[in-house]
C-alpha positions, 0 to 999 in steps of 0.5 A: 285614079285608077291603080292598074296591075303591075304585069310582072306580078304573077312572076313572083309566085316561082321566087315567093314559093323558093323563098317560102320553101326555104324559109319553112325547110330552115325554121319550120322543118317538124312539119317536114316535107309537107310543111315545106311544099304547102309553104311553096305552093300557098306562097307561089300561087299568091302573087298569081291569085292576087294579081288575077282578083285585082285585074278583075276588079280594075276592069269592073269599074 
């Protein structure tokens, strides 16, 4: 049986990146700025990387 994407995942990145921003802003702030921003990108671009990998590997079989 083949698990297919859920199609609301890459919708996840823009809430993942203002959890993680604010996650790192509130508990990781020696890092600063930087630290914030590379929290909310890494976070944001995940659920859309990993959405992309999975239906890519669905429609190879």
């Amino acid at each position: 049986m083949k698990v297919r994407p859920p199609h609301w995942l890459p919708w996840l990145g823009p809430l993942l990146a203002a959890g993680a921003g604010a996650l790192a802003g509130e508990y990781w702030l020696g890092g600063g700025f930087w630290m914030v921003l590379l929290a909310a990108l890494v976070c944001g671009f995940a659920p859309i990387l990993g959405y992309r990998i999975w239906k890519r590997l669905h429609h190879r079989r």
